[in-house]
matplotlib code that plots the C-alpha trace (Angstrom):
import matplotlib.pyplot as plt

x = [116.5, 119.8, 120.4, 117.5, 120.5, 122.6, 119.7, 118.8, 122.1, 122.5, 118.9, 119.4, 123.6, 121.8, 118.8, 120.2, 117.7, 117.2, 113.9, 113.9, 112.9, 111.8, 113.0, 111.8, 111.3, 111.2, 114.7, 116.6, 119.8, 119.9, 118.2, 121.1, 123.9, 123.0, 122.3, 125.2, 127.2, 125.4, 124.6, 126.5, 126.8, 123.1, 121.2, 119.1, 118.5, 114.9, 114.5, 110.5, 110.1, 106.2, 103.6, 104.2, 102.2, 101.7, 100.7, 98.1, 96.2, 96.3, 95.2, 92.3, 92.4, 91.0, 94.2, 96.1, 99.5, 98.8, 96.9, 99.6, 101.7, 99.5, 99.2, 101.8, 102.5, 102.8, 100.0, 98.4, 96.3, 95.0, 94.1, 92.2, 90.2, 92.6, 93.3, 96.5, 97.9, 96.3, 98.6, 101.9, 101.8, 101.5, 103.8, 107.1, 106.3, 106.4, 109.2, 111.2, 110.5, 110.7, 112.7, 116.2, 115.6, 118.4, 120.9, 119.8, 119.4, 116.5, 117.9, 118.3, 115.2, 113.6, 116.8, 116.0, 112.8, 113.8, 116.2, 113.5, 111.6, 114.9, 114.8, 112.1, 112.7, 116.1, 114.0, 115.4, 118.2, 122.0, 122.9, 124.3, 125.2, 127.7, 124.1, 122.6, 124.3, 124.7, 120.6, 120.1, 122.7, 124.5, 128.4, 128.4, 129.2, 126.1, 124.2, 126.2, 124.7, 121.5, 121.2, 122.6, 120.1, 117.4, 118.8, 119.0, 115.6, 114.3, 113.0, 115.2, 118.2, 120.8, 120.8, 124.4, 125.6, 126.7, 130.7, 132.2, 136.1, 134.5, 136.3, 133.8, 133.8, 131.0, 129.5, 130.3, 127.6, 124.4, 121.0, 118.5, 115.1, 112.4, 111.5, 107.6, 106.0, 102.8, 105.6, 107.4, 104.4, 103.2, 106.3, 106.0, 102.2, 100.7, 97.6, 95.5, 95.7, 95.0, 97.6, 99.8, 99.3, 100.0, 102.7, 106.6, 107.7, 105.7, 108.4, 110.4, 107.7, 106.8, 110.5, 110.9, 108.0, 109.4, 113.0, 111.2, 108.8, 111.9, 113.8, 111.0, 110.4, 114.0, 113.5, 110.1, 112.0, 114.8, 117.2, 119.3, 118.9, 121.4, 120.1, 122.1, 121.5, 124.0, 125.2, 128.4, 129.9, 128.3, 125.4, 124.0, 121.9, 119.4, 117.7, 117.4, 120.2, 119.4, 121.3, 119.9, 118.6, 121.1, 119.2, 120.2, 120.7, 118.4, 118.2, 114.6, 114.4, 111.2, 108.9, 105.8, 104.0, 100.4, 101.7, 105.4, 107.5, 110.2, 112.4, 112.1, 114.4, 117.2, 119.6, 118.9, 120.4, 124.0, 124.0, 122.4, 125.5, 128.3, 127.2, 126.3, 122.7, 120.5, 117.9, 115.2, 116.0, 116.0, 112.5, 110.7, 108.1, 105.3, 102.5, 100.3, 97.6, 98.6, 102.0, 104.1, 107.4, 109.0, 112.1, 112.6, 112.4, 109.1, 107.3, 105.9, 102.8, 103.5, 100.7, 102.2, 105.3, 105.1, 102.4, 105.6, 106.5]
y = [73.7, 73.8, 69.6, 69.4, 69.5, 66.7, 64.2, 64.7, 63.9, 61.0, 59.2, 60.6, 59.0, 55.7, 55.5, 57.1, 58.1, 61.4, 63.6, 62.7, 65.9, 69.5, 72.8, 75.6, 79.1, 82.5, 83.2, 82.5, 83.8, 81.6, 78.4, 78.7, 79.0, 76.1, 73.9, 74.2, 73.5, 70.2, 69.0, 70.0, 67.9, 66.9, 69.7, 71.2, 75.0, 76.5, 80.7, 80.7, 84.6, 86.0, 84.8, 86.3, 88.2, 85.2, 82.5, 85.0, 86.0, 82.1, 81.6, 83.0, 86.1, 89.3, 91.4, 94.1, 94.9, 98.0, 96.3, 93.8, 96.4, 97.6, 94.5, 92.6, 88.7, 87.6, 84.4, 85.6, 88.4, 85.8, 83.7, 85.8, 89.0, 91.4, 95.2, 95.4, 98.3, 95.6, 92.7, 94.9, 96.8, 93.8, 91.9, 95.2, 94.7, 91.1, 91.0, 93.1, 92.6, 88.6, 87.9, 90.0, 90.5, 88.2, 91.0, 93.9, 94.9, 96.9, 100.2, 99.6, 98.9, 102.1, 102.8, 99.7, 100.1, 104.1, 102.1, 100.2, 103.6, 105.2, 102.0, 102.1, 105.5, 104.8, 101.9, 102.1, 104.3, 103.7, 102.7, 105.3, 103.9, 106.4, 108.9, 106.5, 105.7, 109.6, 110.0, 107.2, 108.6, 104.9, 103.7, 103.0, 99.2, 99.2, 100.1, 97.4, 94.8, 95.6, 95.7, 92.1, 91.0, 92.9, 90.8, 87.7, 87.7, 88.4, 92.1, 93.7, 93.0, 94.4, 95.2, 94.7, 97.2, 95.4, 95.1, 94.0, 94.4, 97.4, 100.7, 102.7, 103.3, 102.2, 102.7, 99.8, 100.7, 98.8, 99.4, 98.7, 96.6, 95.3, 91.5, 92.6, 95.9, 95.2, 96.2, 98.7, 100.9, 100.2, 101.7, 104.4, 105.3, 104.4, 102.6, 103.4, 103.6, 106.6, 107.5, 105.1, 107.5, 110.7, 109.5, 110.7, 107.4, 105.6, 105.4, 103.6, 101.0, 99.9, 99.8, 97.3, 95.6, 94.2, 93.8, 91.3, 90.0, 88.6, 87.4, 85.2, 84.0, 82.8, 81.2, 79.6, 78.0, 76.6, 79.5, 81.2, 85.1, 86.6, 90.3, 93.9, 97.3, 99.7, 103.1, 104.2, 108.0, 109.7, 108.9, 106.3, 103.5, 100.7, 99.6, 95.9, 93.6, 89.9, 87.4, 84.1, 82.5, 80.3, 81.5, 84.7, 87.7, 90.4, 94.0, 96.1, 99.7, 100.2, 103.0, 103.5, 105.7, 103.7, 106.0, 105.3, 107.8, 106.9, 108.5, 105.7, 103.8, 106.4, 104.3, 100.9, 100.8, 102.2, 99.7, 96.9, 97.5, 97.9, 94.5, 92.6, 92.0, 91.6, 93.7, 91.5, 90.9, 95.0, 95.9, 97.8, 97.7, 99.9, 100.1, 100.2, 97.6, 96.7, 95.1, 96.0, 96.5, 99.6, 99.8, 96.3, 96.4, 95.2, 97.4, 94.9, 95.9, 95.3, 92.1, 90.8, 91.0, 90.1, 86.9, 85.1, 81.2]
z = [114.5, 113.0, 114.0, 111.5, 108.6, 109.9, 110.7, 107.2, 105.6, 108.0, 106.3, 103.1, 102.3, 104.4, 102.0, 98.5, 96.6, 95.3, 96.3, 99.8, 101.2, 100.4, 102.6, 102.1, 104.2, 103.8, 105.8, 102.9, 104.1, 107.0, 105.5, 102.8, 105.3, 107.1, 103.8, 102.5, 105.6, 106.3, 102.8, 99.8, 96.9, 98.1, 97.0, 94.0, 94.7, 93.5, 93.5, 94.1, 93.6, 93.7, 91.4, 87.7, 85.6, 83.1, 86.3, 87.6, 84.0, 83.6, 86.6, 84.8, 86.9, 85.2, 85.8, 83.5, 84.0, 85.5, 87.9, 88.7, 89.0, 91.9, 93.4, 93.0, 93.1, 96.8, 96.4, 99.5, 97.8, 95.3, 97.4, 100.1, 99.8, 101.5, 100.7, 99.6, 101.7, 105.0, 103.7, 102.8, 105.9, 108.2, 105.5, 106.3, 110.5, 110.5, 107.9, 110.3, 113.6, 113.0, 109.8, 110.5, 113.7, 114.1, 112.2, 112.9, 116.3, 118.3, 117.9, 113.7, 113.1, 112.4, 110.4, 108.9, 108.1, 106.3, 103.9, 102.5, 101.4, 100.6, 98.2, 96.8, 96.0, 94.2, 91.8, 88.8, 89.3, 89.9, 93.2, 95.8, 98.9, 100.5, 100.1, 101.6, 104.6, 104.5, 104.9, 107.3, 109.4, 109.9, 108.2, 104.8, 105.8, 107.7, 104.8, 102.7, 105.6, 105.6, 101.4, 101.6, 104.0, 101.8, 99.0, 100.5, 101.3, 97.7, 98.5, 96.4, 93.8, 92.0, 88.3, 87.3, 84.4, 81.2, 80.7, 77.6, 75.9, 74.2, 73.2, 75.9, 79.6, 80.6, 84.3, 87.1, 89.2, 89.7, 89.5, 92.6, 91.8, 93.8, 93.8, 93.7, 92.9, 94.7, 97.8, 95.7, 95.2, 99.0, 100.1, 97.4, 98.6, 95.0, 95.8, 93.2, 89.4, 89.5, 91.7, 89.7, 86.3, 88.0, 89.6, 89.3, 89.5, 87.2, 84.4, 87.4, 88.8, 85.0, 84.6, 87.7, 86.4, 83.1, 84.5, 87.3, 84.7, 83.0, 85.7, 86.4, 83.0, 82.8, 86.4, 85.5, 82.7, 85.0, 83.4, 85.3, 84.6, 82.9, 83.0, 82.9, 81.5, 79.5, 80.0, 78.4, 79.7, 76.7, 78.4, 75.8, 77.4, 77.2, 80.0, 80.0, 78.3, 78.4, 78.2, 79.6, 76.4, 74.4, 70.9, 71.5, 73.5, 73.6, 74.0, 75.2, 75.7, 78.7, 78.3, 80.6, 77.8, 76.3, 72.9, 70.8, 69.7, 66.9, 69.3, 71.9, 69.1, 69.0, 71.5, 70.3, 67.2, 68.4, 71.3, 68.8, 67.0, 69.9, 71.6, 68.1, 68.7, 65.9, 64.9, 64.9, 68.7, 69.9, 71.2, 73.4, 75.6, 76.2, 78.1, 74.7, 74.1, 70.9, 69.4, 66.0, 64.5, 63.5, 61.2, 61.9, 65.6, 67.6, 69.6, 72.2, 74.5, 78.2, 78.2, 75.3, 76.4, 79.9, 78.3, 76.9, 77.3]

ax = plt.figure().add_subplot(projection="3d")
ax.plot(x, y, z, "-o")
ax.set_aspect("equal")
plt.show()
């Protein structure tokens, strides 16, 4: 009901208050068109992403990180006993053949539907999108399209690479990322923990965890998220810079090992150093039980870390 927009501006300049009214939907891309056609200058724009880690242990929920992991943070499986491969598998039809069925047309959607699993396959890794287009058989535009919608509708985002004036080239391509790993490992066919142990991509699913985890902590906080990773052409990196919190940015190396090894720390000193962040504020994050610091760097445990205000 795109009139919807202009009655509203009408009663909201005649009355002038502010609050007047809440929208909210899950077609992002279209609600936000429309909004800000009708009624800019009258707007205060809320991300709600899925539930976090920290709002479903305090929920109290008995639920480990692995287990979130598994699951997810779409409310719906909190709130109603429902096998999680039932709810994501209805979730990708209905997403689909309702949501974009408005941009992509009937003949696209299987294609549609592959570049989802060809996403979730590229979690964590730079983004390719001539290979892409190449697998799905469609123009690299096409693919370009469809990743926007995908965006738009908070299934998956971009991890932009960290530029600075440094003496370094560094690497201008992004990073791809799921908004919820409950649908990451769905798509992936991890269903189990066990599964999720043995699996090739667990490094790259605890990785997407902790990346999302701190999105949302910045957005739960009214912060906007000010997130990127590092990789120089000598091949140095760091997988999750931060830089959303006025007391400081941050630096965090992700490892899905329960043990450390001293030489999880090898990178984060030299990238510490080239981007001037402290050493009290390099970490990483493990998916140990326990937390401590090493050589002046903390060693965080995913709960711990995932825990934070």
């Amino acid at each position: 009901m795109p009139e919807l927009f202009n009655a509203i501006q009408v009663v909201s300049d005649e009355r002038g208050t502010v609050g007047q009214y809440i929208l909210l939907g899950s077609q992002n891309y279209l609600l936000l068109r429309r909004i800000t056609q009708s009624l800019a200058g009258r707007i205060g724009l809320v991300r709600l992403m899925p539930l976090s880690y920290r709002e479903v242990a305090l929920a109290p929920n008995e639920v480990t990180p692995d287990g979130f992991m598994l699951r997810g943070g779409y409310p719906r499986l909190y709130d109603v006993d429902i096998p999680s491969y039932v709810y994501f598998e209805n979730y990708i039809s209905t997403y689909v053949e309702r949501d974009v069925s408005e941009y992509v047309d009937a003949r696209s959607k299987g294609p549609f539907r592959r570049l989802l699993m060809l996403c979730a396959q590229s979690c964590g890794s730079l983004l390719n999108v001539s290979r892409i287009a190449s697998d799905l058989g469609v123009a690299r535009a096409t693919v370009d399209s469809w990743l926007s919608i995908l965006e738009a509708s908070y299934t998956i985002f971009r991890l932009q690479p960290y530029h600075a004036n440094l003496r370094k080239r560094l690497t201008r391509t992004p990073k791809i990322y799921f908004c919820d790993t409950g649908l990451l490992c769905h798509l992936l066919g991890v269903e189990t923990s066990e599964q999720l142990r043995d699996s090739e991509m667990r490094g790259a699913i605890f990785e997407n965890l902790i990346v999302t985890e701190t999105a949302k902590r910045h957005l739960n906080a009214g912060r906007t998220p000010r997130l990127f990773f590092y990789r120089d052409d000598s091949k140095i990196e760091a997988d999750l810079v931060d830089d959303s919190d006025l007391a400081g940015r941050e630096l965090i190396e992700i490892k899905s090992q329960v043990g450390f090894r001293k030489d999880f720390l090898r990178h984060l000193p030299v990238v510490g150093r080239d981007l001037g962040i402290a050493e009290r504020r390099r970490y990483v994050v493990t998916r140990g039980a326990d937390s401590f610091s090493v050589g002046g760097m903390k060693v965080w445990a995913a709960r711990d870390w995932l825990m934070r205000p």
